[in-house]
C-alpha positions as CSV (number, residue, x, y, z in Angstrom):
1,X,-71.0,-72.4,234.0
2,X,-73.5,-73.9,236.1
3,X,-73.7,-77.6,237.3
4,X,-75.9,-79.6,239.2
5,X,-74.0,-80.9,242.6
6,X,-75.3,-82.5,245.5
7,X,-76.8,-79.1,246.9
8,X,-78.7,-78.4,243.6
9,X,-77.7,-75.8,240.8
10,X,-74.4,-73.8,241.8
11,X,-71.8,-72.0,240.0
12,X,-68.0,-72.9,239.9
13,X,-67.3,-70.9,242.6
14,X,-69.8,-72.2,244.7
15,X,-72.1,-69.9,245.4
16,X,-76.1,-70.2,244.6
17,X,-77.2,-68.9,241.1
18,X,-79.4,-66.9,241.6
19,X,-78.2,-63.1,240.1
20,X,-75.5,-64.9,238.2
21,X,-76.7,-63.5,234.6
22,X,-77.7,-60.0,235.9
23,X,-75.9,-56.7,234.4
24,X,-73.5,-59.1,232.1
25,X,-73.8,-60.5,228.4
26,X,-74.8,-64.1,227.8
27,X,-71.9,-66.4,227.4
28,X,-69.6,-64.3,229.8
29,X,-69.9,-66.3,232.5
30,X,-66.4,-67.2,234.6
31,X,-65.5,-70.8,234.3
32,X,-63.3,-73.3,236.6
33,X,-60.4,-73.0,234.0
34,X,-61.2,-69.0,233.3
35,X,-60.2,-68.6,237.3
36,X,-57.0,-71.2,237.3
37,X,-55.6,-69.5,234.2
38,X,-55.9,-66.2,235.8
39,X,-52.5,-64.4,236.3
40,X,-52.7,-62.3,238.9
41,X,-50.1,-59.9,240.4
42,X,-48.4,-62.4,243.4
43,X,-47.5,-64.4,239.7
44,X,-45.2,-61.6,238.8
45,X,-44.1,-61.3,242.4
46,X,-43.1,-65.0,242.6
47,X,-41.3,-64.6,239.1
48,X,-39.5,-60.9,240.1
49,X,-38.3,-62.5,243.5
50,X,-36.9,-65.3,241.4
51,X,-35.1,-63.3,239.2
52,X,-33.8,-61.1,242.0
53,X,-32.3,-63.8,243.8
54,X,-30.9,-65.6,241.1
55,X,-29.1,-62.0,240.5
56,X,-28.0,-62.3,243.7
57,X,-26.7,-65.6,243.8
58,X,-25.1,-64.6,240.5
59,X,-23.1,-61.5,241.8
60,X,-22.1,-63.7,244.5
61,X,-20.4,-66.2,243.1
62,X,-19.1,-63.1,240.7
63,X,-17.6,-61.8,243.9
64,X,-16.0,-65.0,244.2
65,X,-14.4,-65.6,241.3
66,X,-12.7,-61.7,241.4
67,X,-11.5,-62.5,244.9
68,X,-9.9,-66.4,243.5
69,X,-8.7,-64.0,240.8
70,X,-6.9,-61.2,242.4
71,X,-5.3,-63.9,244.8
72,X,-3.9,-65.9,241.8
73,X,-2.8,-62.8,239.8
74,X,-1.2,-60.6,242.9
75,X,-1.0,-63.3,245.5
76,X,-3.1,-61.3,248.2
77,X,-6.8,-59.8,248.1
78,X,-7.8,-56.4,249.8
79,X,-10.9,-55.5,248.3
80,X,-11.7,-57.2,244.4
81,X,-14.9,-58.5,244.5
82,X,-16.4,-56.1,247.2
83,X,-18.9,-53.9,245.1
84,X,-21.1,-57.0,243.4
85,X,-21.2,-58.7,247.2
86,X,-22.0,-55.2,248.2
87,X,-24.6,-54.9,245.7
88,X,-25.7,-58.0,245.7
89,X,-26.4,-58.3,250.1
90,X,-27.6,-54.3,250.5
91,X,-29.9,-54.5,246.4
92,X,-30.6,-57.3,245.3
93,X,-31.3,-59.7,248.3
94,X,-33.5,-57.2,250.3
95,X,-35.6,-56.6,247.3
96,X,-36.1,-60.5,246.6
97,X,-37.3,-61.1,250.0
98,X,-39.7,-58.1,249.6
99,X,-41.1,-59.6,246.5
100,X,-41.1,-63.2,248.5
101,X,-43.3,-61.7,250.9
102,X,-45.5,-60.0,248.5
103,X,-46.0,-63.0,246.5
104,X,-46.6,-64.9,249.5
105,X,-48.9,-62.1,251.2
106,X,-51.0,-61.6,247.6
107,X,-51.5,-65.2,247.0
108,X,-53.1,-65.3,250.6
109,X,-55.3,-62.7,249.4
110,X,-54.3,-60.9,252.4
111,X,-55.2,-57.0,252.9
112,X,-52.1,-55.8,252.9
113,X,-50.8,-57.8,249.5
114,X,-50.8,-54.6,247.4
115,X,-49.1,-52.6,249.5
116,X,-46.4,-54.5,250.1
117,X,-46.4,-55.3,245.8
118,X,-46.0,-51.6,245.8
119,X,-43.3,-51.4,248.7
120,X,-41.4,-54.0,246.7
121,X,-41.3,-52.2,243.5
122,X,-40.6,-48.8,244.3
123,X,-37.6,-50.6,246.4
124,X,-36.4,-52.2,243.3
125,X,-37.0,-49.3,240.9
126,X,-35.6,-46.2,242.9
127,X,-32.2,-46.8,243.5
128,X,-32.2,-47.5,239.6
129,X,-34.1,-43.9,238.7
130,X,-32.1,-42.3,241.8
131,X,-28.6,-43.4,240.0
132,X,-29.9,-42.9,236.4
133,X,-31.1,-39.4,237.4
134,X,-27.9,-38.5,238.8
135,X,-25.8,-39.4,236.5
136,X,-27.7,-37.5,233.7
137,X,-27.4,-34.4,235.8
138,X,-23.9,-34.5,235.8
């Protein structure tokens, strides 16, 4: 897409024209909606570290609620509700704030972004495959 601005003929991104056309077919030219539209990988970090922390906040308050429940029923707590908080402080908050800082980091377009995307999902996904793995050897 090329319009006419104040510096003469341009593309949407800005740059001159000149070798726009070269080594692609007519009409596939990137336009200003084309590039807002774009998903890109710091979108699926954003949405993963949303979902993470909502897990967490979930297996918080599910913490909670087995503590408030043990108390009613025996009149004393010792340790209900321990292995979602557990899980919830040492999985899923670590792994949100990885994929926080990847989304943050990718959207930046900084040079570490994809390692980081990387860092974030292999901590998310090999606790899961370490457990699953186990338990099928068994």
């Amino acid at each position: 897409m090329v319009w006419l601005g104040e510096g003469g003929a341009s593309t949407v991104s800005g740059r001159p024209e000149a070798g726009l056309g070269e080594g692609r077919p007519p009409g596939s030219e990137t336009t200003r909606y084309d590039e807002l539209m774009k998903v890109r990988t710091w979108h699926f970090d954003a949405a993963l570290a949303g979902i993470f922390a909502a897990a967490s906040l979930w297996l918080f308050w599910v913490a909670k609620a087995q503590a408030a429940s043990a108390v009613r029923e025996y009149g004393y707590n010792v340790d209900s509700g321990a292995i979602p908080y557990a899980v919830a402080l040492v999985f899923f908050m670590p792994v949100a704030v990885l994929f926080v800082a990847a989304a943050v980091v990718g959207s930046r377009g900084w040079r570490f972004g994809r390692s980081l995307h990387w860092l974030a999902i292999a901590a998310a996904v090999c606790p899961i495959a370490y457990e699953f793995i186990s338990s099928v050897s068994k």
